[in-house]
mmCIF file of the N, C-alpha and C atoms, coordinates in Angstrom:
data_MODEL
# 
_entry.id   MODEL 
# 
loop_
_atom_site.group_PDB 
_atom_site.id 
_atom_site.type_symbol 
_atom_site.label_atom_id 
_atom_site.label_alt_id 
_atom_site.label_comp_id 
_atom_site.label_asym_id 
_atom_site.label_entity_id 
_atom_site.label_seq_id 
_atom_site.pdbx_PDB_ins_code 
_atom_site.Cartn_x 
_atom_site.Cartn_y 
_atom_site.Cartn_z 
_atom_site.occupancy 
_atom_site.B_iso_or_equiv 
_atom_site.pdbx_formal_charge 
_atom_site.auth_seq_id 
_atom_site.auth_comp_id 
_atom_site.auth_asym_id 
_atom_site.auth_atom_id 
_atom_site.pdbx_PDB_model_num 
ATOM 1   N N  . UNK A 1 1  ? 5.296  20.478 11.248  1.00 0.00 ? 1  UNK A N  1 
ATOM 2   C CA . UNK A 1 1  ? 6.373  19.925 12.038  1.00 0.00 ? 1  UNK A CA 1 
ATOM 3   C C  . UNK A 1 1  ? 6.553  18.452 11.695  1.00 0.00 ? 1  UNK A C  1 
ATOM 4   N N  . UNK A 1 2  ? 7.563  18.092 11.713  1.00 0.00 ? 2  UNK A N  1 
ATOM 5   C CA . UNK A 1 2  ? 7.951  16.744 11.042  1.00 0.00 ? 2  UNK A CA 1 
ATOM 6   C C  . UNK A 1 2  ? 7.825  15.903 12.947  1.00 0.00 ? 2  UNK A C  1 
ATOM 7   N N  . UNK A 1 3  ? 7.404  14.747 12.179  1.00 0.00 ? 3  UNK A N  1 
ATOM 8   C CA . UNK A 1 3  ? 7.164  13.434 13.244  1.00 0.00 ? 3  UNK A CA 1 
ATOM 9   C C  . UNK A 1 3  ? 8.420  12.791 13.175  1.00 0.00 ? 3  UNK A C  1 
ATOM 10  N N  . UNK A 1 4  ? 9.124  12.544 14.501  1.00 0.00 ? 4  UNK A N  1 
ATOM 11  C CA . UNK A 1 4  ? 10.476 11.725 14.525  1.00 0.00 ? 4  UNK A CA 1 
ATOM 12  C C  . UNK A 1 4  ? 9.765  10.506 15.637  1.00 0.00 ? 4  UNK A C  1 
ATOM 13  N N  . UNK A 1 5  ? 10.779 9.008  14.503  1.00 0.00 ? 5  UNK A N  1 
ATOM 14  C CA . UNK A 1 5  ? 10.515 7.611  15.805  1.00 0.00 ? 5  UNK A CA 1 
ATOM 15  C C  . UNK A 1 5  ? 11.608 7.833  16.579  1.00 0.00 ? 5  UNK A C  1 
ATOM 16  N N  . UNK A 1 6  ? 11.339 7.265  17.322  1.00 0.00 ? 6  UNK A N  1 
ATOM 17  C CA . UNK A 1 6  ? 12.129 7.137  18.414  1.00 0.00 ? 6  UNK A CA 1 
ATOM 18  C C  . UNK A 1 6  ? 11.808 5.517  19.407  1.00 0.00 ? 6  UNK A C  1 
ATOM 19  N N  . UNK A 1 7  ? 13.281 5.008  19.636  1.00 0.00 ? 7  UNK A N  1 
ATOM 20  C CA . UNK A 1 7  ? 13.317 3.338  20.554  1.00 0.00 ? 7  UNK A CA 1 
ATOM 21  C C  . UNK A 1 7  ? 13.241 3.852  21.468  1.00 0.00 ? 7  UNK A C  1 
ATOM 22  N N  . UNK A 1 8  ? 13.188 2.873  22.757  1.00 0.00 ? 8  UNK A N  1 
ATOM 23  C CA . UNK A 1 8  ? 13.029 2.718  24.013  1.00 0.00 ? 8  UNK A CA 1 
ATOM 24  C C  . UNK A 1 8  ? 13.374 1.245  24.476  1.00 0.00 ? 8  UNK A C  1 
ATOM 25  N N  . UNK A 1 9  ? 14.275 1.307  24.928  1.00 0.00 ? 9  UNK A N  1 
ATOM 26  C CA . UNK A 1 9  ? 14.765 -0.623 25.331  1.00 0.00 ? 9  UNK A CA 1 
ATOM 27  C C  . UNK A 1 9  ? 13.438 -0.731 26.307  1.00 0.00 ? 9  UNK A C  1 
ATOM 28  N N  . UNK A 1 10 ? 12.973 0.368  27.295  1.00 0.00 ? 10 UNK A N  1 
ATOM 29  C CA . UNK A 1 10 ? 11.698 -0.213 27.956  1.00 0.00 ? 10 UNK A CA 1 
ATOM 30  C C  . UNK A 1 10 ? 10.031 -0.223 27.298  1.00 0.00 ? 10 UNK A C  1 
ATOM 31  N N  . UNK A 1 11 ? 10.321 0.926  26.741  1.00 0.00 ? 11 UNK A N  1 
ATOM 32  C CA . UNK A 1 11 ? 8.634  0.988  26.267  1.00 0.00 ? 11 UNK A CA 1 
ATOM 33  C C  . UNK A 1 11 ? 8.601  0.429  24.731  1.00 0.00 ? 11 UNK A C  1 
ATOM 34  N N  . UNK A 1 12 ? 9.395  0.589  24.085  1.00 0.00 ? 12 UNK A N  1 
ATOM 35  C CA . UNK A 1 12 ? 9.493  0.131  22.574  1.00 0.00 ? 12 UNK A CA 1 
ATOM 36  C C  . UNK A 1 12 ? 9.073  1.606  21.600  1.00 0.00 ? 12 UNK A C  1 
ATOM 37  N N  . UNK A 1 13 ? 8.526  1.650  20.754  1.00 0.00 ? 13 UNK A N  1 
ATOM 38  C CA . UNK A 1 13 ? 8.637  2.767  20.087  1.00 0.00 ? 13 UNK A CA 1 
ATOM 39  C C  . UNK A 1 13 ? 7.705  3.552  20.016  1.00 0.00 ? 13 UNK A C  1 
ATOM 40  N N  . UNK A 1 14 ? 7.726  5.246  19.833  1.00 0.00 ? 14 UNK A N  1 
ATOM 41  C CA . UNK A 1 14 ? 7.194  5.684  20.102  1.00 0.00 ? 14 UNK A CA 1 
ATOM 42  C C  . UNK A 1 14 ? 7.493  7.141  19.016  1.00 0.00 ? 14 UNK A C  1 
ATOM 43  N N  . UNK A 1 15 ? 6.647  8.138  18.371  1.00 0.00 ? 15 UNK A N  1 
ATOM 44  C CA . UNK A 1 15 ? 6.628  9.056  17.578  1.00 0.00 ? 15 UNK A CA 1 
ATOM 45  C C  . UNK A 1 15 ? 6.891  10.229 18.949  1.00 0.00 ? 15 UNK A C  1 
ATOM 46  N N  . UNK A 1 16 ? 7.029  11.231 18.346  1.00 0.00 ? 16 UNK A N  1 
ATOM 47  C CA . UNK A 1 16 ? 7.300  12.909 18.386  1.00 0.00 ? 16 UNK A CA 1 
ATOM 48  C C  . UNK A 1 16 ? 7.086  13.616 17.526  1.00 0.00 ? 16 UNK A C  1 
ATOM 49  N N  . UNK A 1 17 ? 6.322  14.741 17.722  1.00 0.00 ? 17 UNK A N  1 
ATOM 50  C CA . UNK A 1 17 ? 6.578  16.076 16.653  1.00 0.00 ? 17 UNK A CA 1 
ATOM 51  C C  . UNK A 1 17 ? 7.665  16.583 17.235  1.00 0.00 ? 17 UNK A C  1 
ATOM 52  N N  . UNK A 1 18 ? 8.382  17.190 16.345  1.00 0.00 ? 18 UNK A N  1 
ATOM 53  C CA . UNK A 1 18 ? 9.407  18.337 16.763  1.00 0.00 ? 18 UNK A CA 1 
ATOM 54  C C  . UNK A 1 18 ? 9.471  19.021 15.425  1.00 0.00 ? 18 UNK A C  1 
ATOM 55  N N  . UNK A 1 19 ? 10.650 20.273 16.109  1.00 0.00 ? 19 UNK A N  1 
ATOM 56  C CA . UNK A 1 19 ? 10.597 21.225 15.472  1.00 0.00 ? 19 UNK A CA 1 
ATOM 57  C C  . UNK A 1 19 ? 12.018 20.476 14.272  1.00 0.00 ? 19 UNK A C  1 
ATOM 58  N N  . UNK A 1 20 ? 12.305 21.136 13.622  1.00 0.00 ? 20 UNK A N  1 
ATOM 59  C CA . UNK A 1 20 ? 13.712 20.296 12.877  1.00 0.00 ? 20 UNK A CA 1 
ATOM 60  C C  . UNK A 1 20 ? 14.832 20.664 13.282  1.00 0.00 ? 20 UNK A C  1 
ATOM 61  N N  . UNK A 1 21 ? 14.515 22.052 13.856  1.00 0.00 ? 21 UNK A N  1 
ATOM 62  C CA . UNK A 1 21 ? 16.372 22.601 15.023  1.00 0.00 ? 21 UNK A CA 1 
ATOM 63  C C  . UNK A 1 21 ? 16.063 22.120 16.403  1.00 0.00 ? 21 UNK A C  1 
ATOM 64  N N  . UNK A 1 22 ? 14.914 21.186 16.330  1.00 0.00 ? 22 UNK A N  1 
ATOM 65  C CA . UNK A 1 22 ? 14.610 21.371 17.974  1.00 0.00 ? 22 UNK A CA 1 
ATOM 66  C C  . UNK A 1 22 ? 15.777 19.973 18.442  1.00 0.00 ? 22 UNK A C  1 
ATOM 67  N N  . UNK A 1 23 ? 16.734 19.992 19.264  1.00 0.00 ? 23 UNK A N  1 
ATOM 68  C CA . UNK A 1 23 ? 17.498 18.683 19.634  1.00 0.00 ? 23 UNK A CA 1 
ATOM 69  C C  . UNK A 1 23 ? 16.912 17.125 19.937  1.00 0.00 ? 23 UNK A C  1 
ATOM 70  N N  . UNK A 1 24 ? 17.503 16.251 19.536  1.00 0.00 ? 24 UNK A N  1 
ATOM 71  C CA . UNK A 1 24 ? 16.777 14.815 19.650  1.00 0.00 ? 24 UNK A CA 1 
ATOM 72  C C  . UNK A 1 24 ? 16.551 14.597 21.074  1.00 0.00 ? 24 UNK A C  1 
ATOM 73  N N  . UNK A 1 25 ? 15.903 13.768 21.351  1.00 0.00 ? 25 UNK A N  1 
ATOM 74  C CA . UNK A 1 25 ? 15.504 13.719 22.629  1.00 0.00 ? 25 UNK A CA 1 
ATOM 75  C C  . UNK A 1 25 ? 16.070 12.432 23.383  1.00 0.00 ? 25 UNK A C  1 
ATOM 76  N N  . UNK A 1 26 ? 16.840 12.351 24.393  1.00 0.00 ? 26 UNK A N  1 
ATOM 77  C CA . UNK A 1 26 ? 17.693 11.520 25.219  1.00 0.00 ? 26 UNK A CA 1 
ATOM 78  C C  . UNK A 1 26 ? 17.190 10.745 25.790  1.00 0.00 ? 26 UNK A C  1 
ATOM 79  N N  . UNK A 1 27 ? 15.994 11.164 26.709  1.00 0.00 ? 27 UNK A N  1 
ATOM 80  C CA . UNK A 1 27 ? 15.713 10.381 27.441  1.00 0.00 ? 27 UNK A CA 1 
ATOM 81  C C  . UNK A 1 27 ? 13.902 10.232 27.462  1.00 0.00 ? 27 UNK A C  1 
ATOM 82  N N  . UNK A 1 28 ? 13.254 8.908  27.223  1.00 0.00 ? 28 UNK A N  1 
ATOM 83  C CA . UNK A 1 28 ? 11.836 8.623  27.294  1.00 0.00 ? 28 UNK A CA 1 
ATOM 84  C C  . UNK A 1 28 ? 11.120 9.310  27.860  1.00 0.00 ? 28 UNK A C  1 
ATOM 85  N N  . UNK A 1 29 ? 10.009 10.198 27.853  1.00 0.00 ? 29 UNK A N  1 
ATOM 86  C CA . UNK A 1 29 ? 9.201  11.160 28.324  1.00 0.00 ? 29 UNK A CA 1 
ATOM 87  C C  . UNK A 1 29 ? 8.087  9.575  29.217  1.00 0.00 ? 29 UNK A C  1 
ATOM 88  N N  . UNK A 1 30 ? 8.038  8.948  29.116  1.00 0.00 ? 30 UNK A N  1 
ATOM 89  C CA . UNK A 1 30 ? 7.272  7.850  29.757  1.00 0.00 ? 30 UNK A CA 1 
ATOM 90  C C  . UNK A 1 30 ? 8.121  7.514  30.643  1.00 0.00 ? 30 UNK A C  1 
ATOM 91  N N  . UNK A 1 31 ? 9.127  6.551  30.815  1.00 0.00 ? 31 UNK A N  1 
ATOM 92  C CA . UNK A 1 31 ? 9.855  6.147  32.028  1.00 0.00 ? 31 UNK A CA 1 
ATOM 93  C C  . UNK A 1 31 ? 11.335 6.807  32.213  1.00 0.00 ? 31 UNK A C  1 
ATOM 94  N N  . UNK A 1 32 ? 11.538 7.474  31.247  1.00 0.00 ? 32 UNK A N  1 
ATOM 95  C CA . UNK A 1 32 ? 12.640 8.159  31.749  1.00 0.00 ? 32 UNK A CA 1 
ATOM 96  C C  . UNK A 1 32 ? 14.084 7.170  31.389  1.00 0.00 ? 32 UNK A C  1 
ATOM 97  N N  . UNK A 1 33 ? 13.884 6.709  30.504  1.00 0.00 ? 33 UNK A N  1 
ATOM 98  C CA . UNK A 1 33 ? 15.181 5.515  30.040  1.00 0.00 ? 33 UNK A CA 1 
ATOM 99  C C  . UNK A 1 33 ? 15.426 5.875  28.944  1.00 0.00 ? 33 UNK A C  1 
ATOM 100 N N  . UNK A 1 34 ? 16.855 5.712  28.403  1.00 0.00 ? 34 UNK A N  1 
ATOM 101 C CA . UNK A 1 34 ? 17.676 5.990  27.084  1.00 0.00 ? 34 UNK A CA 1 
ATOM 102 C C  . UNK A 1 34 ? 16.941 5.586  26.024  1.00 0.00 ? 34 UNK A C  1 
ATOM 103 N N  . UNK A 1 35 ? 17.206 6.478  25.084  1.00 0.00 ? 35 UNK A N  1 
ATOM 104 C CA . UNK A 1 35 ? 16.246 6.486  23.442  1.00 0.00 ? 35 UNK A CA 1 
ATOM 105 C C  . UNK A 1 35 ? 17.035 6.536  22.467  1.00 0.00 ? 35 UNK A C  1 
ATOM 106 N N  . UNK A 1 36 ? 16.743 5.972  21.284  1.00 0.00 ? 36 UNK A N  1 
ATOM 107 C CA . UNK A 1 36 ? 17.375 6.574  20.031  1.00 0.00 ? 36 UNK A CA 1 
ATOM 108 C C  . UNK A 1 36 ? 16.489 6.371  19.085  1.00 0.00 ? 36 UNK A C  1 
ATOM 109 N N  . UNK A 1 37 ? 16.930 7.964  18.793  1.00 0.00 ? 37 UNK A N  1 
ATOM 110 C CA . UNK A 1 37 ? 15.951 8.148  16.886  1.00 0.00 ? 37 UNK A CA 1 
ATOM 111 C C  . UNK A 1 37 ? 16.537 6.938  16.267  1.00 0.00 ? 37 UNK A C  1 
ATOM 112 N N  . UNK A 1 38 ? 14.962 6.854  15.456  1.00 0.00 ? 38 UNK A N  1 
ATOM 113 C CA . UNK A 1 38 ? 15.079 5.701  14.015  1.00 0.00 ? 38 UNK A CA 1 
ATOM 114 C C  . UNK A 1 38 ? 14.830 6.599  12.875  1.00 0.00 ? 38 UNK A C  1 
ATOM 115 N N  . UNK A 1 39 ? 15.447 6.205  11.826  1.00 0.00 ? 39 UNK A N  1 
ATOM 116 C CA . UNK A 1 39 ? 15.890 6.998  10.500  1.00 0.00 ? 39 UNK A CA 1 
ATOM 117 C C  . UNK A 1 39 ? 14.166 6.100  10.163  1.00 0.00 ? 39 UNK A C  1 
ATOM 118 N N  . UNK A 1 40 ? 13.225 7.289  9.860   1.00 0.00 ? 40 UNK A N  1 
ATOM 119 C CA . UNK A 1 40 ? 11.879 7.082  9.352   1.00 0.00 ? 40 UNK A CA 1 
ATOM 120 C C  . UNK A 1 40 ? 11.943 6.958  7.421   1.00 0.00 ? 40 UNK A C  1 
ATOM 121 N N  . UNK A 1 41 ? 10.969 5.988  7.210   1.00 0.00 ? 41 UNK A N  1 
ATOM 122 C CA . UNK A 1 41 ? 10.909 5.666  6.074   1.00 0.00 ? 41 UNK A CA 1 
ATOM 123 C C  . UNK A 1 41 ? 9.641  6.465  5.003   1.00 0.00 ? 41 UNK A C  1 
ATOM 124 N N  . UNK A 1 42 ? 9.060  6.954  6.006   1.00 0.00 ? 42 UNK A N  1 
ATOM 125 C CA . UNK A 1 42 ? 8.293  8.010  5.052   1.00 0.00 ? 42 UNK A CA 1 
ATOM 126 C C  . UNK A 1 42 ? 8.203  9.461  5.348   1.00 0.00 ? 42 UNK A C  1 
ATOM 127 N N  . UNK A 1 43 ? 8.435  9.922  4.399   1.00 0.00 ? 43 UNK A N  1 
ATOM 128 C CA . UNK A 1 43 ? 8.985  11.206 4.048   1.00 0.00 ? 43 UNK A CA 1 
ATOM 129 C C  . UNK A 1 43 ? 8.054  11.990 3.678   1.00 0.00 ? 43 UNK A C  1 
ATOM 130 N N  . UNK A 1 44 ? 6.742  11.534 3.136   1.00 0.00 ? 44 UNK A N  1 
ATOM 131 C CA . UNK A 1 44 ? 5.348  12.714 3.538   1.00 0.00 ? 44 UNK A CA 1 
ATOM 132 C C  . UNK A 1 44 ? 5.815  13.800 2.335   1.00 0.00 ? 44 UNK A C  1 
ATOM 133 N N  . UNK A 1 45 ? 6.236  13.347 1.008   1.00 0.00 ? 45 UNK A N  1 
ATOM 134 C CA . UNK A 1 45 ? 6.395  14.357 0.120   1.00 0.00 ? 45 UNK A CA 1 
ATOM 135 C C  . UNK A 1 45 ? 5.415  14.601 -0.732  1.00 0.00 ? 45 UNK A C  1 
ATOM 136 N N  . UNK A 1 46 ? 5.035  15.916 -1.139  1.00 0.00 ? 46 UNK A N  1 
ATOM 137 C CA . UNK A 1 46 ? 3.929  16.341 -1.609  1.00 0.00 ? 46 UNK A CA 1 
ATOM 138 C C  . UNK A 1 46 ? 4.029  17.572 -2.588  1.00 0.00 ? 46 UNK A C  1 
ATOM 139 N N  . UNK A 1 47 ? 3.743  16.861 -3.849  1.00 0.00 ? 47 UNK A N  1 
ATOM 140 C CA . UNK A 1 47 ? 3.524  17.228 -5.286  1.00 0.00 ? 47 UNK A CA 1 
ATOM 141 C C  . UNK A 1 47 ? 2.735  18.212 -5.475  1.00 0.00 ? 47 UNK A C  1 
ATOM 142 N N  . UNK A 1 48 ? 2.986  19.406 -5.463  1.00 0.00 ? 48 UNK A N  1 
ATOM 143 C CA . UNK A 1 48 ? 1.942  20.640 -6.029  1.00 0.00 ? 48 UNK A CA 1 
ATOM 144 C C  . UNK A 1 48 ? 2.110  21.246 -7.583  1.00 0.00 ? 48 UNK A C  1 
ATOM 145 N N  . UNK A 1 49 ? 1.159  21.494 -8.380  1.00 0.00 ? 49 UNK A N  1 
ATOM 146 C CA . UNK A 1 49 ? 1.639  22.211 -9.353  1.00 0.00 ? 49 UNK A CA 1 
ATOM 147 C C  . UNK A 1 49 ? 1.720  21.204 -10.548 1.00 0.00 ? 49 UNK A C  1 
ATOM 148 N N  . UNK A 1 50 ? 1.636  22.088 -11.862 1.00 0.00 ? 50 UNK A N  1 
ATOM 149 C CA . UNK A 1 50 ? 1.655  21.073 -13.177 1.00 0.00 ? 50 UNK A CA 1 
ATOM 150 C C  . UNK A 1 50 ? 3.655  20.741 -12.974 1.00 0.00 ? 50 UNK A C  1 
ATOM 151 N N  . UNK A 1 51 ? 3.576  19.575 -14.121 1.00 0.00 ? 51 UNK A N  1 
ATOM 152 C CA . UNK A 1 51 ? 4.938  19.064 -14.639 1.00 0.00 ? 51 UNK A CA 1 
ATOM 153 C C  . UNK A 1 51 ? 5.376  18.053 -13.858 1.00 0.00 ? 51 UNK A C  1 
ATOM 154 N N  . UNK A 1 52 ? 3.930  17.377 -13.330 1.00 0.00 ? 52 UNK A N  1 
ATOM 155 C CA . UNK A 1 52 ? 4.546  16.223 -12.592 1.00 0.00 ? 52 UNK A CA 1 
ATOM 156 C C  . UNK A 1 52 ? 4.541  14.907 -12.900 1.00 0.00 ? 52 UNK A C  1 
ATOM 157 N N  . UNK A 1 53 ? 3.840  14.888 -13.691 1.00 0.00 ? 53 UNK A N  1 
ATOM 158 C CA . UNK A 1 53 ? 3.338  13.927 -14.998 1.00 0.00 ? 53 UNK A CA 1 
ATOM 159 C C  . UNK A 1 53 ? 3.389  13.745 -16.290 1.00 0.00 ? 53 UNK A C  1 
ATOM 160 N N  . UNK A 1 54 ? 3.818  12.593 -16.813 1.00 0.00 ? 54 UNK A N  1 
ATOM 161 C CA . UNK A 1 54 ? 4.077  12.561 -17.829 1.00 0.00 ? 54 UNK A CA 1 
ATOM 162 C C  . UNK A 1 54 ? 3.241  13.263 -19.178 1.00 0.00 ? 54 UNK A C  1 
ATOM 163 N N  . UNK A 1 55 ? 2.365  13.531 -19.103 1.00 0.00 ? 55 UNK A N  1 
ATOM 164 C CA . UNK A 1 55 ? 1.286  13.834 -20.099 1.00 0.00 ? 55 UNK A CA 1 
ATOM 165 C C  . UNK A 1 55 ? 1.556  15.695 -19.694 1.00 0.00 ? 55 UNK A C  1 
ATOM 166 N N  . UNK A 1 56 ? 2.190  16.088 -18.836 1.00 0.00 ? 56 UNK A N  1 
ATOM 167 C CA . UNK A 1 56 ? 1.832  17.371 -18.444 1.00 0.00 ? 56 UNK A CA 1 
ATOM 168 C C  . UNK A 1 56 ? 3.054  18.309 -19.527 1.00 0.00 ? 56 UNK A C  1 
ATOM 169 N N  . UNK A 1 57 ? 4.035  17.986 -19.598 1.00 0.00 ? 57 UNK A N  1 
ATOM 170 C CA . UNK A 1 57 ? 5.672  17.897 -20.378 1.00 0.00 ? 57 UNK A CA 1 
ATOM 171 C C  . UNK A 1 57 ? 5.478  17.328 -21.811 1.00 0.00 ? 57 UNK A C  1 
ATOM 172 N N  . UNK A 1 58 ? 4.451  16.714 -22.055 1.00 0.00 ? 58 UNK A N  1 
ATOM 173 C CA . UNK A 1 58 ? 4.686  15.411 -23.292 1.00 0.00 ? 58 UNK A CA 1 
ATOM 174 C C  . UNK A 1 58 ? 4.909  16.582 -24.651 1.00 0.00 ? 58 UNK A C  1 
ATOM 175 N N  . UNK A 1 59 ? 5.585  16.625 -25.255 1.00 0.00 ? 59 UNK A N  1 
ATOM 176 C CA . UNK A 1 59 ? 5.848  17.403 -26.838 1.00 0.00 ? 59 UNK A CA 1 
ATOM 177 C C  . UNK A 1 59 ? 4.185  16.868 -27.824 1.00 0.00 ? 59 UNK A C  1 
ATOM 178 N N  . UNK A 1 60 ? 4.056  18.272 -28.372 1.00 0.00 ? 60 UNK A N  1 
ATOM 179 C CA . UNK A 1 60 ? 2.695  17.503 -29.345 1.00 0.00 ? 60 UNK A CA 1 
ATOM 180 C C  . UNK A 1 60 ? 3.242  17.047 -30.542 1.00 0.00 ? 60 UNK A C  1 
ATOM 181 N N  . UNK A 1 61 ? 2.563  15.746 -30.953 1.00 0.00 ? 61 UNK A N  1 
ATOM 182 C CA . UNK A 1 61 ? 2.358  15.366 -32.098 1.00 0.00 ? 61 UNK A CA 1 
ATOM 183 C C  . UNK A 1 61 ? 2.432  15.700 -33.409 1.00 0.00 ? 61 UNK A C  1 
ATOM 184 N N  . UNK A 1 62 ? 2.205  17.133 -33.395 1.00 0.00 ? 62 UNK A N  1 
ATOM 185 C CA . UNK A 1 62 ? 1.597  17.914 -34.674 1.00 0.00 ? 62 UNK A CA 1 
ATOM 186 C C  . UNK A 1 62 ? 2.577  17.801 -35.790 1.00 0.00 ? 62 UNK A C  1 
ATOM 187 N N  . UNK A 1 63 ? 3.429  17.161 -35.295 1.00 0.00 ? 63 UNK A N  1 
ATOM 188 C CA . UNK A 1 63 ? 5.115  17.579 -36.384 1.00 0.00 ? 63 UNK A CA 1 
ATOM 189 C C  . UNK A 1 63 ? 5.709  18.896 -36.022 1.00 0.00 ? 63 UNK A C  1 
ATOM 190 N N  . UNK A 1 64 ? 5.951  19.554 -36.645 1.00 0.00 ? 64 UNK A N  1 
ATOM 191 C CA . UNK A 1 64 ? 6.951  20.930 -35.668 1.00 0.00 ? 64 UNK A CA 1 
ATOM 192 C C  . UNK A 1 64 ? 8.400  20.791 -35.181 1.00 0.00 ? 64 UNK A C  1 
ATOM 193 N N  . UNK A 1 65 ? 9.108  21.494 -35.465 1.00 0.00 ? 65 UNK A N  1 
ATOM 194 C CA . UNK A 1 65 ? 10.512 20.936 -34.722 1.00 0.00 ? 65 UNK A CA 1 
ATOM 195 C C  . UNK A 1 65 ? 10.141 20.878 -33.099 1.00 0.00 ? 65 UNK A C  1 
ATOM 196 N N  . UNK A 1 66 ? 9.568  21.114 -32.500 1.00 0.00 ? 66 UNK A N  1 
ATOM 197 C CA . UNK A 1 66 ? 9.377  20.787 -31.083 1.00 0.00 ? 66 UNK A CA 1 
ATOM 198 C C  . UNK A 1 66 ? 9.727  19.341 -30.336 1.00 0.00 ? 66 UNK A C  1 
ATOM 199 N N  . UNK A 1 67 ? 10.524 19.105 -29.189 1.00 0.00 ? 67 UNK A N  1 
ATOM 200 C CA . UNK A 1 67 ? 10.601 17.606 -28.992 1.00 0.00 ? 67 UNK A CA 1 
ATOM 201 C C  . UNK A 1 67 ? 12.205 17.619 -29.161 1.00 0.00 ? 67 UNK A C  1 
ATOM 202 N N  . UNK A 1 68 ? 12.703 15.909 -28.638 1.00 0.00 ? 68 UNK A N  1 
ATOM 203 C CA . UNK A 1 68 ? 13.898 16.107 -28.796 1.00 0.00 ? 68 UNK A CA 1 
ATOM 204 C C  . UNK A 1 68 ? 14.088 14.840 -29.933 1.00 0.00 ? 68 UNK A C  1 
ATOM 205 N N  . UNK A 1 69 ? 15.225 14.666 -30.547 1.00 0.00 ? 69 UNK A N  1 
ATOM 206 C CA . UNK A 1 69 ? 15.450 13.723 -31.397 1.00 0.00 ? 69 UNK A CA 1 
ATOM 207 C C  . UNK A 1 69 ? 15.933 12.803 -31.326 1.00 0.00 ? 69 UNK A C  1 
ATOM 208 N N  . UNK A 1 70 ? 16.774 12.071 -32.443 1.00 0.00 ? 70 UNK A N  1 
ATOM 209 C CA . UNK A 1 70 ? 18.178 11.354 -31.737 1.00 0.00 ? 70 UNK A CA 1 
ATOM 210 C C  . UNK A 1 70 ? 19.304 12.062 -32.379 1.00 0.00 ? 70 UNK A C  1 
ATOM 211 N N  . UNK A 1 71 ? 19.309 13.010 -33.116 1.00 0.00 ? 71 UNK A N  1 
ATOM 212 C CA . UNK A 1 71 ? 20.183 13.959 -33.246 1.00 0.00 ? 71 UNK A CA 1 
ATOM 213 C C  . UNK A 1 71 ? 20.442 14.605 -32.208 1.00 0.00 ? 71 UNK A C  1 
ATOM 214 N N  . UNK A 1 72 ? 19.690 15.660 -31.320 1.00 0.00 ? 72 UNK A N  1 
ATOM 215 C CA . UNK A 1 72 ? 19.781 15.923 -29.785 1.00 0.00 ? 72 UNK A CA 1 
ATOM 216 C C  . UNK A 1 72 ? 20.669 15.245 -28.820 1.00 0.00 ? 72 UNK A C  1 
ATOM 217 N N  . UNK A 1 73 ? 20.025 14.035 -28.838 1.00 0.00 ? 73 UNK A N  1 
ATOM 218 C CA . UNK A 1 73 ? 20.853 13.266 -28.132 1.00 0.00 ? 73 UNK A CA 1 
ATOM 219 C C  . UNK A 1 73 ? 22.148 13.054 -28.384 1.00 0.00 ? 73 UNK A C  1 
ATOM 220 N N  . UNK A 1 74 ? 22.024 12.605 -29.493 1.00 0.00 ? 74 UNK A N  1 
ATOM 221 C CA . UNK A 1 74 ? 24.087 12.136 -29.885 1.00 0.00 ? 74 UNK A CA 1 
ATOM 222 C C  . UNK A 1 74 ? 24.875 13.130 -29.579 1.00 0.00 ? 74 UNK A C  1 
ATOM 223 N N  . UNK A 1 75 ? 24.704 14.852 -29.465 1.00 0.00 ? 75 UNK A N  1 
ATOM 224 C CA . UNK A 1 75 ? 25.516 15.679 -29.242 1.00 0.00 ? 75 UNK A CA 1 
ATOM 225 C C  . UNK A 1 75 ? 25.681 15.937 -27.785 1.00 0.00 ? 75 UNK A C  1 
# 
């Protein structure tokens, strides 16, 4: 479940789990005063699996037509 911030003109800020269809929440579960979500800056993304790295993709060396060129490119 993703963590949403959330203001409070009285308490100041404060997290939530919710669900992602679950509706934003209006009013402060502490004093009961108007809130608004803050657009969060971390996003908690997470890399599984080869091809995420440069060395993982890299073309070998060996010579081989394998790899791209600058012929490739220009077209």
């Amino acid at each position: 479940m993703p963590t949403y911030e959330y203001s409070c003109k009285n308490c100041g800020r404060f997290e939530v789990f919710q669900k992602i269809t679950a509706e934003s929440l209006e009013e402060c579960p502490t004093c009961g005063g108007k809130v608004h979500r803050l657009v969060s800056k971390n996003g908690n993304i997470i890399f599984k699996g080869s091809g995420f790295y440069v060395t993982d993709n890299k073309p070998s060396s060996s010579g081989g037509s394998e790899g791209s060129s600058s012929d490739d490119k220009a077209s």
